[in-house]
C-alpha positions as a Markdown table, in Angstrom:
| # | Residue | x | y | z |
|---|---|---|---|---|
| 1 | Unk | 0.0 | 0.0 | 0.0 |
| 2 | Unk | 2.6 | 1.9 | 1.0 |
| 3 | Unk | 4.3 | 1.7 | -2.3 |
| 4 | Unk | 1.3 | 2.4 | -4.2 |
| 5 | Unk | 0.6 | 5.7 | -2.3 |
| 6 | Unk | 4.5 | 6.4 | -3.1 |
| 7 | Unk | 3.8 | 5.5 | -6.9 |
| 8 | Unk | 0.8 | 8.0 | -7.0 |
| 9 | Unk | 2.7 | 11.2 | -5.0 |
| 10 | Unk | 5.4 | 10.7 | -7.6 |
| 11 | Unk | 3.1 | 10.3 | -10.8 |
| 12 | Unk | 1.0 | 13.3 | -10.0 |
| 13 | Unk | 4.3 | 14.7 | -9.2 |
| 14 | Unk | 5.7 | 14.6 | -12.5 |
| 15 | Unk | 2.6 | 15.8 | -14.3 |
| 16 | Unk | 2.7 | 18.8 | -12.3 |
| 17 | Unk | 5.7 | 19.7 | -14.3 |
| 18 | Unk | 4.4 | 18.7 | -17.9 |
| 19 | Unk | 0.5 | 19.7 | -17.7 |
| 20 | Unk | 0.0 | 23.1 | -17.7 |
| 21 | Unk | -2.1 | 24.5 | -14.6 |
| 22 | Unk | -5.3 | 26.1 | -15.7 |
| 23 | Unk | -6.4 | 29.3 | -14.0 |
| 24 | Unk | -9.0 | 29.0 | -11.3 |
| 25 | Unk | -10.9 | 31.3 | -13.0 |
| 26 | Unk | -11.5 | 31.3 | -16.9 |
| 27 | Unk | -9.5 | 34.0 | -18.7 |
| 28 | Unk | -12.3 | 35.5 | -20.4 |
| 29 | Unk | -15.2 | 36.2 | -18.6 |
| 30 | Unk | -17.9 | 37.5 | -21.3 |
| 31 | Unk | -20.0 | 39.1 | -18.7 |
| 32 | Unk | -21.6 | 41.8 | -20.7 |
| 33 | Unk | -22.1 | 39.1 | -23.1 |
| 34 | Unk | -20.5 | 40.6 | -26.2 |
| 35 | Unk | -19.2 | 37.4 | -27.9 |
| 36 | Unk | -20.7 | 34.1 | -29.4 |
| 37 | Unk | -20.0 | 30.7 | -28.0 |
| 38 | Unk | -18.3 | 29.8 | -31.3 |
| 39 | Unk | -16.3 | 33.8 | -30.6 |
| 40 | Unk | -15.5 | 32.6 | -27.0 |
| 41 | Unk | -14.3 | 29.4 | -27.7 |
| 42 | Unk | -12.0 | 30.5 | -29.9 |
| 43 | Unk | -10.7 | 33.6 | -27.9 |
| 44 | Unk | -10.6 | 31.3 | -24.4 |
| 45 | Unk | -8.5 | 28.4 | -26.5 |
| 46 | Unk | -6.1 | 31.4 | -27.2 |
| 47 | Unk | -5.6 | 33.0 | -24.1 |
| 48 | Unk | -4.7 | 29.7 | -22.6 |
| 49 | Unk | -2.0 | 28.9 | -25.1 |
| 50 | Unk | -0.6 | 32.3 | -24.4 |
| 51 | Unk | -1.0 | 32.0 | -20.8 |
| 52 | Unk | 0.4 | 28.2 | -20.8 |
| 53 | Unk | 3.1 | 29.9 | -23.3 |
| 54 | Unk | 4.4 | 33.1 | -21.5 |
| 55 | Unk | 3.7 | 31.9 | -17.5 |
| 56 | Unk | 1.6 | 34.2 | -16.8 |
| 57 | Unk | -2.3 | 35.0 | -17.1 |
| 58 | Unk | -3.9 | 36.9 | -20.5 |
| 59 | Unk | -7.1 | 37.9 | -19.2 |
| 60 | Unk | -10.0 | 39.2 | -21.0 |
| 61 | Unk | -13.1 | 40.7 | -18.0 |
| 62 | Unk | -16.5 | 42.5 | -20.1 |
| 63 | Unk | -19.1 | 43.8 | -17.8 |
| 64 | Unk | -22.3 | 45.7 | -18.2 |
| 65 | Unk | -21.6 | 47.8 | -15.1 |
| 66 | Unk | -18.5 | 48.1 | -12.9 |
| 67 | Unk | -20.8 | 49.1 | -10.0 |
| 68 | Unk | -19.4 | 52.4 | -8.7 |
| 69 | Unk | -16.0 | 51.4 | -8.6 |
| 70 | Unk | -13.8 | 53.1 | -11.4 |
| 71 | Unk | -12.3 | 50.8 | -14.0 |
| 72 | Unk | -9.0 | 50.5 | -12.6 |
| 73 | Unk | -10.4 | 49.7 | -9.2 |
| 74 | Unk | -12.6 | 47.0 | -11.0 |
| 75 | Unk | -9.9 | 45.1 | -13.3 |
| 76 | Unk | -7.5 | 45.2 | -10.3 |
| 77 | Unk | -9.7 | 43.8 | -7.4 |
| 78 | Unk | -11.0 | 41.5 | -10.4 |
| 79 | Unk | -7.5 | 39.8 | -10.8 |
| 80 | Unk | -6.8 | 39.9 | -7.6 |
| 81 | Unk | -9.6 | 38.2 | -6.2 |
| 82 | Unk | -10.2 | 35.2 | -8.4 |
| 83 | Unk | -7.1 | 33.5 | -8.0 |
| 84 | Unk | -5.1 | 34.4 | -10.9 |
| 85 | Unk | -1.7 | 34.0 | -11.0 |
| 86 | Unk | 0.7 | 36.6 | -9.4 |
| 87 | Unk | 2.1 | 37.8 | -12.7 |
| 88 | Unk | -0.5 | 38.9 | -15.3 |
| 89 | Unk | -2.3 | 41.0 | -17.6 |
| 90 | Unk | -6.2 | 42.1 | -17.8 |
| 91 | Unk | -8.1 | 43.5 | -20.2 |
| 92 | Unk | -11.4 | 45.2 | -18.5 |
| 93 | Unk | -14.2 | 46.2 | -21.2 |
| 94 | Unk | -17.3 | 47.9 | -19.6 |
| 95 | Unk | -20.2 | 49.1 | -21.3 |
| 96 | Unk | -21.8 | 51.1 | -19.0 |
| 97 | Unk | -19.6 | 54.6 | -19.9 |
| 98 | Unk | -17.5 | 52.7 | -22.7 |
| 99 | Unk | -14.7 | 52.3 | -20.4 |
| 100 | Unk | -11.3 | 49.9 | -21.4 |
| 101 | Unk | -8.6 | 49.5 | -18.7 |
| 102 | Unk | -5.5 | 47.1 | -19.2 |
| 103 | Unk | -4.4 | 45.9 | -15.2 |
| 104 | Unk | -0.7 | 44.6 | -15.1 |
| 105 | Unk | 0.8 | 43.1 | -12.2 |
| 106 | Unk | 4.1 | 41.7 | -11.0 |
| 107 | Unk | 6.2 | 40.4 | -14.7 |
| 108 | Unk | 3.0 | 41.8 | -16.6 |
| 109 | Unk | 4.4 | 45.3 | -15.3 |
| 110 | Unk | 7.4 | 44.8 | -16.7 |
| 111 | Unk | 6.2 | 43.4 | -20.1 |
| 112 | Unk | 3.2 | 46.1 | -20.6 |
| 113 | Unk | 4.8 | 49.7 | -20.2 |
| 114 | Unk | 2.8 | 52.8 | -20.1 |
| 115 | Unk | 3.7 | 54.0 | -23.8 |
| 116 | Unk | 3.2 | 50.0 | -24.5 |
| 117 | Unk | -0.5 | 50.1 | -23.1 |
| 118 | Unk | -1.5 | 53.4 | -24.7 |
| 119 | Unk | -0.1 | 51.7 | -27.9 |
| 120 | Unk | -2.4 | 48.5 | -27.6 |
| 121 | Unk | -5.4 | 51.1 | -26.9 |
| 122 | Unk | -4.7 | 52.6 | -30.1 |
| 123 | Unk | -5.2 | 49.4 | -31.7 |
| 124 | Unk | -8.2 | 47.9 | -30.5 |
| 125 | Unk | -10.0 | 51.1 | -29.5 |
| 126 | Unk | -11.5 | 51.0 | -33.2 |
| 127 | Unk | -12.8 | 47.5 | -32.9 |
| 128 | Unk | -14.4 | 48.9 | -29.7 |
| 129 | Unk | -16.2 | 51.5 | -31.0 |
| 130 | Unk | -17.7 | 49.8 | -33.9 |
| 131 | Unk | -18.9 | 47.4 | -32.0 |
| 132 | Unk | -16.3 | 44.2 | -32.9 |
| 133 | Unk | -15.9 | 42.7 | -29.8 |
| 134 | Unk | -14.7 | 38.9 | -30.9 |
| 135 | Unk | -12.4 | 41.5 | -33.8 |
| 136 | Unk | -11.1 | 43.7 | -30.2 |
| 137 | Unk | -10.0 | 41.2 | -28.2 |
| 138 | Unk | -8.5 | 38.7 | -30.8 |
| 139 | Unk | -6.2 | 41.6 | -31.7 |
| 140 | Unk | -5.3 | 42.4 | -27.9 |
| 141 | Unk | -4.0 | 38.7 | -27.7 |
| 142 | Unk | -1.8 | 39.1 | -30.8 |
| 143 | Unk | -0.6 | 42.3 | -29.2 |
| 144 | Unk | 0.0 | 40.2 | -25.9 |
| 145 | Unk | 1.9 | 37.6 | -27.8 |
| 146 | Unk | 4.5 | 40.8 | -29.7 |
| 147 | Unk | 4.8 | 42.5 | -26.6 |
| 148 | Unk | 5.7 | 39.7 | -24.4 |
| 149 | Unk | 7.4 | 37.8 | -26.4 |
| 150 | Unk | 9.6 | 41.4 | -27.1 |
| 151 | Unk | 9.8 | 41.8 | -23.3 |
| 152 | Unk | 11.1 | 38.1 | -23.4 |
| 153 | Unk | 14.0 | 39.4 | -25.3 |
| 154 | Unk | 15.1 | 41.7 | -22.7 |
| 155 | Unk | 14.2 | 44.7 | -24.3 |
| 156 | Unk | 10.1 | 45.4 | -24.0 |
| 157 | Unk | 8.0 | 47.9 | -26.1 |
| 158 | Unk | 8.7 | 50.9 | -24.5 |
| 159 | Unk | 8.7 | 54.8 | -25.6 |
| 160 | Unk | 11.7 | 54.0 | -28.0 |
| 161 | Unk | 11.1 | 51.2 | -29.8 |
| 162 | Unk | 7.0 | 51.1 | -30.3 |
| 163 | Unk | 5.7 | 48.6 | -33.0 |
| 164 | Unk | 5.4 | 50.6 | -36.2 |
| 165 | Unk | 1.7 | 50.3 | -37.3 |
| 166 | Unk | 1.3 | 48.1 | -41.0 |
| 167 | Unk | 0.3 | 50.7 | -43.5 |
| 168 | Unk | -3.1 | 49.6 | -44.3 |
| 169 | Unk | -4.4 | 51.4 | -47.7 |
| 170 | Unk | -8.1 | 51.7 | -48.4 |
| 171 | Unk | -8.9 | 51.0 | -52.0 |
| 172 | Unk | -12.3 | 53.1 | -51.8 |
| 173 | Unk | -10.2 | 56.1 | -50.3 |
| 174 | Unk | -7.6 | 55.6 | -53.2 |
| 175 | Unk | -10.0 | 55.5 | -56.1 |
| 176 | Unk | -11.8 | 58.3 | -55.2 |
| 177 | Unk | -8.5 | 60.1 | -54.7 |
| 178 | Unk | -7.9 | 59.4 | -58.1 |
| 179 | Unk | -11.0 | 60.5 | -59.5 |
| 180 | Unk | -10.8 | 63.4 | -58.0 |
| 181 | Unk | -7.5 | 64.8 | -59.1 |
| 182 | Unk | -8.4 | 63.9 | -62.7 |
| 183 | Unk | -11.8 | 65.9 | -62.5 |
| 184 | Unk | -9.7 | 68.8 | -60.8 |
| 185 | Unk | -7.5 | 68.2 | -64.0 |
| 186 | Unk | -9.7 | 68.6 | -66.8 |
| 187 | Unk | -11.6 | 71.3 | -65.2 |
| 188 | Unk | -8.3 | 73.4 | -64.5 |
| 189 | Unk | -7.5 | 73.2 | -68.0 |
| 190 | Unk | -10.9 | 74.2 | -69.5 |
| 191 | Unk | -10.9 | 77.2 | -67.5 |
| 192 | Unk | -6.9 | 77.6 | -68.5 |
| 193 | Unk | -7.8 | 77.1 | -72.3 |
| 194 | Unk | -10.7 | 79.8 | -71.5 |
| 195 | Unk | -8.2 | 82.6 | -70.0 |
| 196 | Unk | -6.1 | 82.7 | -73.3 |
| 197 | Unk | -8.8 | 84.7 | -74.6 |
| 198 | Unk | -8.6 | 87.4 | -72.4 |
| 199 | Unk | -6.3 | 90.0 | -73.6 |
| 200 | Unk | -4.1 | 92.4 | -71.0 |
| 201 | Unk | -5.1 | 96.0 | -71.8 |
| 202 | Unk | -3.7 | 98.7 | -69.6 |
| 203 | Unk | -1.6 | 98.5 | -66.5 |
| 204 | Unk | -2.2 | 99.9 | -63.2 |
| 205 | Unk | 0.0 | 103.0 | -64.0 |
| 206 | Unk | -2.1 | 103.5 | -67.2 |
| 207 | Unk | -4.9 | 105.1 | -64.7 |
| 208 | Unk | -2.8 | 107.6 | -62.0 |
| 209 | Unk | -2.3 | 110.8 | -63.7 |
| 210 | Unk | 1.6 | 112.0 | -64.2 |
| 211 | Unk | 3.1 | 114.0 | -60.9 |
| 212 | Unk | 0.1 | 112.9 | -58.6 |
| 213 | Unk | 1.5 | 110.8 | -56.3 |
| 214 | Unk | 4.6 | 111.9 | -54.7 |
| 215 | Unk | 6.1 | 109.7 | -51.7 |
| 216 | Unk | 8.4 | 112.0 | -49.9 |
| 217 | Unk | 9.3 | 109.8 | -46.6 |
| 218 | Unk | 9.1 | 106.5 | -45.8 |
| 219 | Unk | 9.3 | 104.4 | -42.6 |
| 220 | Unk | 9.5 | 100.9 | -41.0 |
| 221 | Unk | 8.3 | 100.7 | -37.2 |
| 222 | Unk | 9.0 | 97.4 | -35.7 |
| 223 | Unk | 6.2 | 97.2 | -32.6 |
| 224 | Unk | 7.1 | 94.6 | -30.5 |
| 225 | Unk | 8.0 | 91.1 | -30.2 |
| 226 | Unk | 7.1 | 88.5 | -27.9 |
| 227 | Unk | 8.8 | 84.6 | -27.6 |
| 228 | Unk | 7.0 | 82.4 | -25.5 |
| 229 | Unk | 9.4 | 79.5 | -24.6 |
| 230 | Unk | 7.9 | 76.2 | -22.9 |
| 231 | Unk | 9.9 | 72.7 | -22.1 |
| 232 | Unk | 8.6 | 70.1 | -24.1 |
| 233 | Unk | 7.3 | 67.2 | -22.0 |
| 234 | Unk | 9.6 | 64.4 | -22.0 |
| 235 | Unk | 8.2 | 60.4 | -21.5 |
| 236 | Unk | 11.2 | 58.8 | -19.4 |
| 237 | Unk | 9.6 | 55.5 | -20.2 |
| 238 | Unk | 8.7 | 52.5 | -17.9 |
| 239 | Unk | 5.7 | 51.7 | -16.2 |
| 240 | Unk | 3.8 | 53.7 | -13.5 |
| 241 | Unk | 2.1 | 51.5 | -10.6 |
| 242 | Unk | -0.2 | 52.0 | -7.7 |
| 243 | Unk | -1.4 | 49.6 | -5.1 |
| 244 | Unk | -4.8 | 47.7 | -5.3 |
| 245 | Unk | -7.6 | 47.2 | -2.1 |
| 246 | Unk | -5.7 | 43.7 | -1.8 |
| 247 | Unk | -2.5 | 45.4 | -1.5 |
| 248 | Unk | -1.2 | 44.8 | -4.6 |
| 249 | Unk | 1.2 | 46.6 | -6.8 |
| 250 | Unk | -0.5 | 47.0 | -10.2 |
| 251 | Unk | 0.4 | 49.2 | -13.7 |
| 252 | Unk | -2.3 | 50.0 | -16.2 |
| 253 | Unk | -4.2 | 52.5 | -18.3 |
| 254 | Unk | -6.6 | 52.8 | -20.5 |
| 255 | Unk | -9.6 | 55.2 | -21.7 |
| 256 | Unk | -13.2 | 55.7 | -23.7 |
| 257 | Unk | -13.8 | 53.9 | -26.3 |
C-alpha cells in the first residue's frame, strides 16, 4: 500500500511539471455578453495557449456595469480576487460609460509599459467603437503575444522602440482620390484654355495721372516682439504602478472607447 501511495505522489508529481495549470478562474469572462459561444471558444482556446506559453495569465473581463467602482479599481480587485496567478495582464471592457482599462501586475508590469499600453489602446479602440468585440480582443492577444514575447528578449515595447503600425491602404479612399485629381485636371484646364482669350489691356500706372502721387518719406516701425518658450514634456519611459484594495502593486491605463 505503502508503495502504491508512493507510486501515485510521484506520478501526479511529474505531471505537475508537464500539464499546464489552468487558471481557477476562466480567462475570459464574457459578462456583458458581447461574444458568441463559437467567438469565446475560440478567444478562451487562445488566451490559454498564451497563458500556458508566457507563465503568466492573459485575461479578457467584459461587464455591463463596474458598479461604482472606477475601472482600474474594477480590473484590479477583479485579478486579484479570483485567484489568478501573481504575474499577469487584464483586459477590462465595460459598457456602462465605454470604459477599457489594461491591469498589469508583478512580470505583466514589466512586459506592458505605459507608452506600450497606450499603444495597444490605439489598436483595438476602433474595434471597440464599432462594436467588434470577438475583432477587439483577438487583436489584444496578438498584441500580448508581440509584446511579451519582445519583453522576453530583454528589451520590451517601450517609448523608444513602439511597434510601427502596418500601412493599411483603403482601395475606396484611393479610387476616389484618383478621380478626383483627374476631375480637378480637366476642369483646370478648360478654365486655363478659356483665359487665353482674355487680352491684358492697360496697367495699373495707365490710370494715375503723371506728378500725382509723390512719396516724400518713408518708414518701417518694428512694434514689438514677444517669444514664448515652454519645455517640451519628455516620457522617461517604464511603467507607472499604484497599489490595489488587496494590497497589490498594479500598472495599467486605459480610456473611452
Amino acid at each position: 500500500m505503502k508503495k502504491m501511495i508512493s507510486l501515485l505522489a510521484a506520478v501526479l508529481l511529474l505531471a505537475s511539471f508537464v500539464l499546464p495549470v489552468s487558471a481557477a478562474s476562466p480567462r475570459l469572462v464574457d459578462e456583458a455578453g458581447l461574444l458568441s459561444d463559437t467567438e469565446c471558444a475560440a478567444i478562451e482556446k487562445q488566451l490559454d495557449a498564451l497563458s500556458t506559453q508566457y507563465g503568466l495569465d492573459v485575461v479578457i473581463v467584459t461587464t455591463q456595469s463596474t458598479g461604482g467602482s472606477t475601472p482600474m479599481e474594477y480590473a484590479d480587485d477583479y485579478f486579484d480576487y479570483n485567484d489568478y496567478a501573481s504575474d499577469g495582464v487584464l483586459l477590462l471592457v465595460s459598457m456602462e460609460e465605454s470604459d477599457w482599462w489594461i491591469s498589469t501586475t508583478g512580470y505583466g508590469i514589466q512586459a506592458f509599459t505605459d507608452a506600450g499600453i497606450a499603444y495597444i489602446g490605439d489598436q483595438i479602440v476602433p474595434y471597440l467603437s464599432d462594436g467588434e468585440y470577438a475583432g477587439a480582443f483577438t487583436a489584444f492577444a496578438d498584441l500580448c503575444d508581440q509584446f511579451l514575447a519582445q519583453a522576453k528578449n530583454g528589451d520590451p515595447f517601450d517609448t523608444h522602440n513602439l511597434p510601427k503600425e502596418p500601412f493599411k491602404p483603403v482601395r475606396n479612399v484611393i479610387i476616389a482620390l484618383v478621380i478626383g485629381l483627374a476631375a480637378a485636371f480637366f476642369a483646370t484646364g478648360s478654365m486655363k484654355k478659356k483665359l487665353k482669350s482674355v487680352v491684358q489691356k492697360a496697367q495699373a500706372n495707365d490710370y494715375v495721372a503723371p506728378g500725382s502721387l509723390q512719396i516724400t518719406q518713408s518708414r518701417d516701425f518694428h512694434l514689438y516682439t514677444h517669444l514664448d518658450r515652454r519645455e517640451k514634456a519628455q516620457s522617461s519611459g517604464g511603467s507607472s504602478t499604484h497599489t490595489s484594495s488587496s494590497g497589490t502593486t498594479h500598472g495599467g491605463g486605459g480610456g473611452k472607447f
